[in-house]
C-alpha positions as CSV (number, residue, x, y, z in Angstrom):
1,X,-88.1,14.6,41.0
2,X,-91.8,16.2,41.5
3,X,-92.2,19.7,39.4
4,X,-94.3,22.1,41.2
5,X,-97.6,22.8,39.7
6,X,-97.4,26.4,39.9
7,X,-93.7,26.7,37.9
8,X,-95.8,24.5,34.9
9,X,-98.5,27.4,35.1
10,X,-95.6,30.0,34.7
11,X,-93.8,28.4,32.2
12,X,-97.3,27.8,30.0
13,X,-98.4,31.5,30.9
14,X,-95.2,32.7,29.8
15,X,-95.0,30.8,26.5
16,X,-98.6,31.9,25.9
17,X,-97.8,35.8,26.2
18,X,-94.6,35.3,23.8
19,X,-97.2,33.5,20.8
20,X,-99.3,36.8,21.6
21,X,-96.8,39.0,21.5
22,X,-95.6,37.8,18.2
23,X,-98.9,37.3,16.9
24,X,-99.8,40.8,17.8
25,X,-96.5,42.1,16.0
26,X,-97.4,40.3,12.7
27,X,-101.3,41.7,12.3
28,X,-99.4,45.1,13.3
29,X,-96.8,44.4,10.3
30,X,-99.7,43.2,8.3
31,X,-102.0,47.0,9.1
32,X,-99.1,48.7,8.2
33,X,-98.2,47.6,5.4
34,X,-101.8,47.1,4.1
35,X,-103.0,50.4,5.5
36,X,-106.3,49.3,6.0
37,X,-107.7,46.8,8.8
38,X,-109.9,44.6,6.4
39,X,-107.0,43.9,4.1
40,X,-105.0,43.0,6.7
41,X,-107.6,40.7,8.9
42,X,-108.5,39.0,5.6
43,X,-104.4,38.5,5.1
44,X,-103.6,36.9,8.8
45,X,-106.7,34.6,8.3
46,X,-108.3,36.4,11.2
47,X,-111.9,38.4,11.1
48,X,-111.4,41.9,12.0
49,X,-113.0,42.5,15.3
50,X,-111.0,40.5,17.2
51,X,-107.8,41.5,14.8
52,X,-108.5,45.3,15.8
53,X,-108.9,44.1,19.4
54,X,-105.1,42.7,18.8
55,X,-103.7,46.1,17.9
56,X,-105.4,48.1,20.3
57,X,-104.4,46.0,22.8
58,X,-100.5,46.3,21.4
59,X,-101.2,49.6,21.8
60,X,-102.1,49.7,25.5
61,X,-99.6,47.8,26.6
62,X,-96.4,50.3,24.7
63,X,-98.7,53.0,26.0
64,X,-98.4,54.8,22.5
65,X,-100.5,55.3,19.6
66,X,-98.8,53.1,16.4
67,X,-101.8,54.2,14.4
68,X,-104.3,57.2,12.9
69,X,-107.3,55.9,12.2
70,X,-110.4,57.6,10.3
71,X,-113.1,57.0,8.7
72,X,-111.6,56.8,5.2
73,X,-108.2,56.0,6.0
74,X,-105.4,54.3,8.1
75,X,-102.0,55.9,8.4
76,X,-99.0,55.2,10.8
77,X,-98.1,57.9,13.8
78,X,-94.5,58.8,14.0
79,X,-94.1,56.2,16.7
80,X,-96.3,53.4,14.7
81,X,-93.2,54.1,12.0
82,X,-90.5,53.7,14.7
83,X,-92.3,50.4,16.0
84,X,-92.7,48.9,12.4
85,X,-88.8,48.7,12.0
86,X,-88.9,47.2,15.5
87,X,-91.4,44.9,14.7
88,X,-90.0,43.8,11.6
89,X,-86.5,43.2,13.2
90,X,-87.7,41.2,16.1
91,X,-89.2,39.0,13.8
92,X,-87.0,38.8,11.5
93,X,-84.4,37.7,14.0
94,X,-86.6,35.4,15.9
95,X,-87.7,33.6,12.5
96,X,-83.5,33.4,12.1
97,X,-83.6,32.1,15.0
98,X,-85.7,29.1,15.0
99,X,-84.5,28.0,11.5
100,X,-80.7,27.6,12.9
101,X,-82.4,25.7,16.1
102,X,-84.2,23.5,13.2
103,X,-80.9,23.0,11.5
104,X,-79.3,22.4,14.7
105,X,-81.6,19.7,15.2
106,X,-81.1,18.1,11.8
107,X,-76.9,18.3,12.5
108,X,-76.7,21.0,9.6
109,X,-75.0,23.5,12.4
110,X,-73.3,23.5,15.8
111,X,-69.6,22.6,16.9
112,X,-68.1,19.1,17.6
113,X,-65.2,18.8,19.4
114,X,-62.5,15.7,18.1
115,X,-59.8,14.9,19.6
116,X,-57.1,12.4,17.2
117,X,-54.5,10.7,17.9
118,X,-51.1,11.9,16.1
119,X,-50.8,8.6,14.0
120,X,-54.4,8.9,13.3
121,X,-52.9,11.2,10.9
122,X,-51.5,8.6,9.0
123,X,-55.0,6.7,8.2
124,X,-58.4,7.6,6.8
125,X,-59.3,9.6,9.6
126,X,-58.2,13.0,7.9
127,X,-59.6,11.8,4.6
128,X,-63.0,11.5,6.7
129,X,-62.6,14.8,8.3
130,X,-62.4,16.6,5.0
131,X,-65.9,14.6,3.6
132,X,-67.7,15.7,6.6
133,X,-66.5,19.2,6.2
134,X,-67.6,19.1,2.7
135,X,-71.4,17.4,3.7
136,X,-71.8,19.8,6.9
137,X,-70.0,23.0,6.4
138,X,-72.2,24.8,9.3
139,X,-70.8,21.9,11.9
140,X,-67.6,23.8,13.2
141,X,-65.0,20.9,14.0
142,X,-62.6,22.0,17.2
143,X,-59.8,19.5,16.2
144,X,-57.8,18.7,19.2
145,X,-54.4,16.2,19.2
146,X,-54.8,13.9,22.5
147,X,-53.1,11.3,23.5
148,X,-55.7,8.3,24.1
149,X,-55.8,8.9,27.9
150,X,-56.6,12.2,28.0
151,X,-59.0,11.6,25.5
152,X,-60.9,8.8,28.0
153,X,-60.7,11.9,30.9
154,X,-62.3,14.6,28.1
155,X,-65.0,12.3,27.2
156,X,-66.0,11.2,30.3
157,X,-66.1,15.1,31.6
158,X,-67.7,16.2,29.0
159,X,-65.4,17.8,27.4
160,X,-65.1,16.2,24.2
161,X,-67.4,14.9,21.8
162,X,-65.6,12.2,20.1
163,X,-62.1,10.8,19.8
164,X,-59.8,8.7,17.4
165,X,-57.6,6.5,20.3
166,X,-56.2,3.7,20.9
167,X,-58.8,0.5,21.5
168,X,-57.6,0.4,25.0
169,X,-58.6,3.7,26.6
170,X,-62.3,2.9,24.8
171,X,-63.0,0.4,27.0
172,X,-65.0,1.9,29.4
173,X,-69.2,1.5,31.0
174,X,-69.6,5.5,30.3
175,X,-68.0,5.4,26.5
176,X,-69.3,3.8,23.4
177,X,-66.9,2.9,20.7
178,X,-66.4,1.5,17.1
179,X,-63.0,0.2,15.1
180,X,-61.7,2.9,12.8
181,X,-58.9,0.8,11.2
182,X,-56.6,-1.8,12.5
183,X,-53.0,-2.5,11.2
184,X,-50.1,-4.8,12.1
185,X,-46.5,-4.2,13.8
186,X,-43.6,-3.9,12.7
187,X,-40.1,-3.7,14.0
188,X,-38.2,-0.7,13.2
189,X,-34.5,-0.4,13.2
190,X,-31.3,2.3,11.9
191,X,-30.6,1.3,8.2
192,X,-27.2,0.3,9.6
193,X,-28.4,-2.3,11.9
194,X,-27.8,-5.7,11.2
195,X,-31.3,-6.7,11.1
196,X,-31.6,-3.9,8.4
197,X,-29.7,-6.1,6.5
198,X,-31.7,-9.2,7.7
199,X,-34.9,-8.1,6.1
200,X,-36.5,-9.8,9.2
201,X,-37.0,-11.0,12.8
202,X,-38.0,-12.3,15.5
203,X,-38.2,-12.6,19.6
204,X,-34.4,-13.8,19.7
205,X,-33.6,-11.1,17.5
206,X,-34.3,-8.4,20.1
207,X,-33.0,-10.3,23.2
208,X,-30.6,-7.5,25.1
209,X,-31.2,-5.1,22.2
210,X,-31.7,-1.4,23.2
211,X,-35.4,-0.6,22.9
212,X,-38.0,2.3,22.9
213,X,-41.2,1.8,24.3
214,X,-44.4,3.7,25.0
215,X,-44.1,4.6,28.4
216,X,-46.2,2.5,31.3
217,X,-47.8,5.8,32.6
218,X,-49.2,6.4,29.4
219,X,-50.2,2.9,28.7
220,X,-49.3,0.6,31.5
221,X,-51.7,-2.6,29.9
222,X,-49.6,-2.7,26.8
223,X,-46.8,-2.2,28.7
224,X,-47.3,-4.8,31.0
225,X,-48.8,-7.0,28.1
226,X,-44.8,-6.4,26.3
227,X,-43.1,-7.1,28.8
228,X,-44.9,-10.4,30.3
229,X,-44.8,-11.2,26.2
230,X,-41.3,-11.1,26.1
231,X,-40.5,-13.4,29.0
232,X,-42.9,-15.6,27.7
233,X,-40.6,-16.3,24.8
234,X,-37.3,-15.5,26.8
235,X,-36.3,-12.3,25.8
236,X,-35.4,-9.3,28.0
237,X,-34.9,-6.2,25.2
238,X,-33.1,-3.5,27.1
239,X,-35.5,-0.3,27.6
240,X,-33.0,2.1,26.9
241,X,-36.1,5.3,26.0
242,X,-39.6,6.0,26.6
243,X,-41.8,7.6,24.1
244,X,-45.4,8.9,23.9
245,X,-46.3,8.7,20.3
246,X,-45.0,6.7,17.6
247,X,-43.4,9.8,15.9
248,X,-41.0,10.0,18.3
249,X,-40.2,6.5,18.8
250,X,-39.3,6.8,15.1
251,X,-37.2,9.7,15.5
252,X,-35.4,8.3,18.8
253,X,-34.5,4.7,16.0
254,X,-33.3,7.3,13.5
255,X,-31.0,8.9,16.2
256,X,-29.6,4.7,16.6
257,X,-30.8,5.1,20.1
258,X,-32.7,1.9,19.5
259,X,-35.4,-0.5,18.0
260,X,-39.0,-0.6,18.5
261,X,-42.3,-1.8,17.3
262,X,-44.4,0.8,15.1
263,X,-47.6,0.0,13.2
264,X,-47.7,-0.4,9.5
265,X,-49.5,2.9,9.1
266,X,-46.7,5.2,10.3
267,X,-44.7,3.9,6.9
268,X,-46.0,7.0,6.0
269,X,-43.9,9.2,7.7
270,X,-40.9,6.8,8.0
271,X,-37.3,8.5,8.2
272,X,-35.3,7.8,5.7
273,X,-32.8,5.8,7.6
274,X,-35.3,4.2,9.6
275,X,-36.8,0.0,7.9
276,X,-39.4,-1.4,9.3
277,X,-39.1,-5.1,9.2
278,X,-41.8,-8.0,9.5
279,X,-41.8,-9.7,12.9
280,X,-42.7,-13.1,13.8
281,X,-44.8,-12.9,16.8
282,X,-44.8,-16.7,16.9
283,X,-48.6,-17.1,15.8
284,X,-49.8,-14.5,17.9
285,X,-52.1,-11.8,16.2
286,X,-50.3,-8.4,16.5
287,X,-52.5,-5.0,15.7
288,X,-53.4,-1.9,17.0
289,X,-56.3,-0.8,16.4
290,X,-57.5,2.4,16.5
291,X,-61.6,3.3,17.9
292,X,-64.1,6.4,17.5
293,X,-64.9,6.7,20.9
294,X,-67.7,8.9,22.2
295,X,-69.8,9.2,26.0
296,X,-72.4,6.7,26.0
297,X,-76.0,8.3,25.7
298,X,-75.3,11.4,24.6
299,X,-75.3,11.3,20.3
300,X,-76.1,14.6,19.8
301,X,-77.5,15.6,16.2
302,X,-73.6,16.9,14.8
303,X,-72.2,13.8,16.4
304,X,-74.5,11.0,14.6
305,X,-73.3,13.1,11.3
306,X,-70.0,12.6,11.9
307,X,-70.0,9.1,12.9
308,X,-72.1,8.6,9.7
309,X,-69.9,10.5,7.6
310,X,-66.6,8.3,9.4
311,X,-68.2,5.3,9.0
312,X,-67.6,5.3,5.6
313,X,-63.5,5.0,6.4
314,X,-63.7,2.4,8.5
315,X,-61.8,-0.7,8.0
316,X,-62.9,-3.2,11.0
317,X,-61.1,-6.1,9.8
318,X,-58.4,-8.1,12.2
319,X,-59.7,-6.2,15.4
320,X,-57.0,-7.9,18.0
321,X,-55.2,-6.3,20.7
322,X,-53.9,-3.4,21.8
323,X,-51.9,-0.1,22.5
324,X,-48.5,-2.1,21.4
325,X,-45.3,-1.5,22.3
């Protein structure tokens, strides 16, 4: 797409009257304060002819008088005492204004929007959180809970900056992604089931057992991936509940509505009737792990911060498969 000659011209003649403008402010500052022109010339590293043109232009264009002047002395008018507060303000806000766009531009200031996973509170991620609040305390962090597939939508409209999800909604050609952290599964079951007592199991173990799953809307590869896994080896659990997060499939087990897999990091918020038991998965690798996703391209000056500061909890070891269920 051409740009029309004559917009450039505007734009240049534009920016060209704001330096003046500015420029004329600050030798009108500088006379004021000084109270004499030769002072105030010699203090903007300008010779005076031209710096009294300056101000006698300024003048013409407000269409008042800012300034006596005689022979002996320089004093301001009563409107030349108005426009020095003016003056001084204008600049004062623009200079404001150009620092934050600096620090902007270094990631010092702005707002990032994250969306996290719920079990992401049960890893680093938090931990990271906090050290970036600590390095960046101008970035404001909008902290948003989002399961992984509206996280994909948010990124992709523009409406996020970053998320913590599961590996499987990162795959995508308009996001860019890293490993956060990656843990196993386990099987979770009532204290008063017999595998409780078992300390163990394995794919005949859950064979007709009632099970909670994540739900295939939500996730329908891992879903799919379960199931076809489980006739692999001959099992068919009975999906008795569906669940979005793996807080509520552990709430659902502690209600002895079932058995399900959970990762190792939601020990952490384990009920206290609730074991989580090692599963043989017959060779197969078994995590989840969890990605910073972001939009590919865009790595604004907040979001390389963050990423920098987050890199520091990562743990990219045993990256494997998937959403789990």
């Amino acid at each position: 797409m051409s740009i029309c000659p004559i917009y450039i011209y505007i734009e240049i003649e534009m920016l060209y009257v704001l330096i003046m403008g500015l420029r004329q402010l600050k030798y009108f500052i500088a006379v004021a304060e000084e109270l004499h022109f030769g002072r105030a010339a010699e203090r903007c590293h300008i010779a005076q002819p031209p710096f009294s043109q300056q101000i006698k232009r300024l003048e013409d264009e407000l269409g008042v008088k800012l300034l006596e002047r005689t022979s002996r002395k320089v004093s301001l008018t009563d409107e030349g005492t108005m426009f020095l507060a003016i003056a001084r303000d204008t600049i004062s806000t623009l200079e404001c204004g150009i620092e934050k766009m600096h620090m902007m531009a270094k990631g010092l200031i702005g707002k990032l929007r994250v969306g996290f996973l719920s079990s992401g509170l049960y890893t680093d991620f938090l931990k990271g959180v906090t050290a970036f609040r600590k390095k960046y305390p101008g970035i404001m962090l909008d902290i948003r809970e989002m399961q992984s597939s509206d996280q994909n939508n948010a990124l992709r409209a523009g409406e996020l900056d970053v998320g913590l999800s599961h590996h499987c909604y990162a795959n995508h050609y308009m996001l860019e992604a890293r490993t956060f952290m990656a843990d196993r599964y386990f099987l979770a079951v009532h204290e008063e089931h017999p595998l409780a007592a078992k300390g163990h199991a394995g794919y005949p173990d859950i064979d007709k057992e009632p099970f909670i799953m994540f739900s295939r809307e939500h996730y329908p590869e891992a879903y799919d991936r379960a199931v076809g896994r489980y006739y692999k080896f001959g099992v068919q659990p009975r999906i008795v509940q569906e669940a979005k997060t793996h807080q509520t499939k552990l709430s659902l087990i502690a209600a002895g509505m079932g058995i399900g897999f959970v990762p190792e990091r939601m020990s952490a918020a384990l009920p206290d009737c609730v074991r989580m038991l090692p599963f043989d998965f017959q060779g197969e690798a078994h995590v989840t792990p969890l990605k910073l996703v972001w939009r590919k391209g865009e790595k604004t000056p907040a979001l390389r911060c963050f990423l920098e500061v987050l890199s520091e909890f990562c743990h990219e070891e045993n990256e494997e498969e998937g959403c789990g269920n």
